[in-house]
N, C-alpha and C positions, 0 to 999 in steps of 0.2 A: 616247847611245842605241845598245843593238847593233844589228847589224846580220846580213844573213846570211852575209855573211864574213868577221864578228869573231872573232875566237880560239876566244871564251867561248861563241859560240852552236854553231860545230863540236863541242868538246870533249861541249857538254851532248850535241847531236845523237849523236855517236859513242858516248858512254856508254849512252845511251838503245838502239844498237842492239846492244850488246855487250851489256844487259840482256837484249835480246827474241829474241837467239842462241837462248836455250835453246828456243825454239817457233817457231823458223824453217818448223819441216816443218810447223805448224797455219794459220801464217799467210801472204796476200801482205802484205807493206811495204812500202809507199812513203813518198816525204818530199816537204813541196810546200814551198816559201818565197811569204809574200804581201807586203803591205806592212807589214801591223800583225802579223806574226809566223812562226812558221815551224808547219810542222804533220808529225804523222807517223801514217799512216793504216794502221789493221790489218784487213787481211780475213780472217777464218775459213773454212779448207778445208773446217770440217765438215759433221754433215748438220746444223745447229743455227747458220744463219749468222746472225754480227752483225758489225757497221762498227764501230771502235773507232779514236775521233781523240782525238791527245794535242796538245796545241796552249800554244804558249807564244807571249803576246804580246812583242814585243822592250820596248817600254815599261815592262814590269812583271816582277814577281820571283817570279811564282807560274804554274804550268800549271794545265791544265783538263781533263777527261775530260768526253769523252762518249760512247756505246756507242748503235746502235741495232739494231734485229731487222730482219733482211732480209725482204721480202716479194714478191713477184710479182702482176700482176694477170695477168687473161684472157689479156692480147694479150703475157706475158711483159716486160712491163717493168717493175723492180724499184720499189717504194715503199720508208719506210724507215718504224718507230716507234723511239719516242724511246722508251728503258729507261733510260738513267742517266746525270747529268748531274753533276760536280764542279768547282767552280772557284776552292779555297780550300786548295790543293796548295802548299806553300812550300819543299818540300826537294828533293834527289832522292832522298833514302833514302825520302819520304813517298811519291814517284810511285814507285817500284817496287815497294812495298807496295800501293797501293793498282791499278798495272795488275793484279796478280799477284792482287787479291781480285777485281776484273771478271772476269780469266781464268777464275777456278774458280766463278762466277757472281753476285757479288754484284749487278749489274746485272739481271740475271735475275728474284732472286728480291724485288730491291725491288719491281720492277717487277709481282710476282706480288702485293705484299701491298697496292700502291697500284690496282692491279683492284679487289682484293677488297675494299678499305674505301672505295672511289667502291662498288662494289654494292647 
C-alpha cells in the first residue's frame, strides 16, 4: 500500500502540480495527506468561485473529482453545492483532461442541466 512518502505517490503529487502551473494565477493550491489518501484542493480567485478537490485514495488506482459552487449565507459564512462529482478517473492523462474540462466548466453546466431536468 502507498503511502504519503512513497516515491509513486510524490511523483503523481508533483506531476499533478506541474499540470495546474499553467492556472497558478486563477487558483489557491493546497495539498492535504489523510489516512485513506492524499487530496489536492483548488480555489478559484474568480468572480465565479468553486472548491475543486482531486483526491486519490492510496488503496486504489483511480482519482476522483469533485467541484462545488461557493456560496455565503447572511452572517458571511461560506456553504458549499455540490456541481460535479467523478470517481472512475484511471490515468493521468484521463485526470488532466478531465481537470482541464471542470476548468472551462464542465461542472457547471452539468450542473445547469440536472436543475433543469429535476424542474
Amino acid at each position: 500500500m502507498e503511502d504519503k512518502y512513497s516515491i509513486n505517490t510524490q511523483k503523481e503529487i508533483n506531476s499533478i502540480n506541474k499540470y495546474l502551473e499553467q492556472w497558478r494565477t486563477l487558483l489557491c493550491i493546497e495539498k492535504n495527506y489523510y489516512a485513506e489518501g492524499w487530496a489536492i484542493s483548488l480555489r478559484e480567485k474568480t468572480i465565479y468561485p468553486r472548491y475543486i478537490v482531486i483526491f486519490k485514495p492510496y488503496n486504489q488506482n483511480k482519482y476522483l473529482i469533485k467541484s462545488f459552487e461557493i456560496h455565503y449565507n447572511k452572517n458571511g459564512k461560506e456553504y458549499f453545492k455540490d456541481l460535479y462529482f467523478i470517481d472512475t478517473i484511471s490515468s493521468m492523462n484521463e485526470l488532466f483532461r478531465e481537470i482541464k474540462n471542470v476548468f472551462y466548466g464542465k461542472d457547471i453546466i452539468n450542473s445547469i442541466k440536472k436543475d433543469n431536468s429535476n424542474s
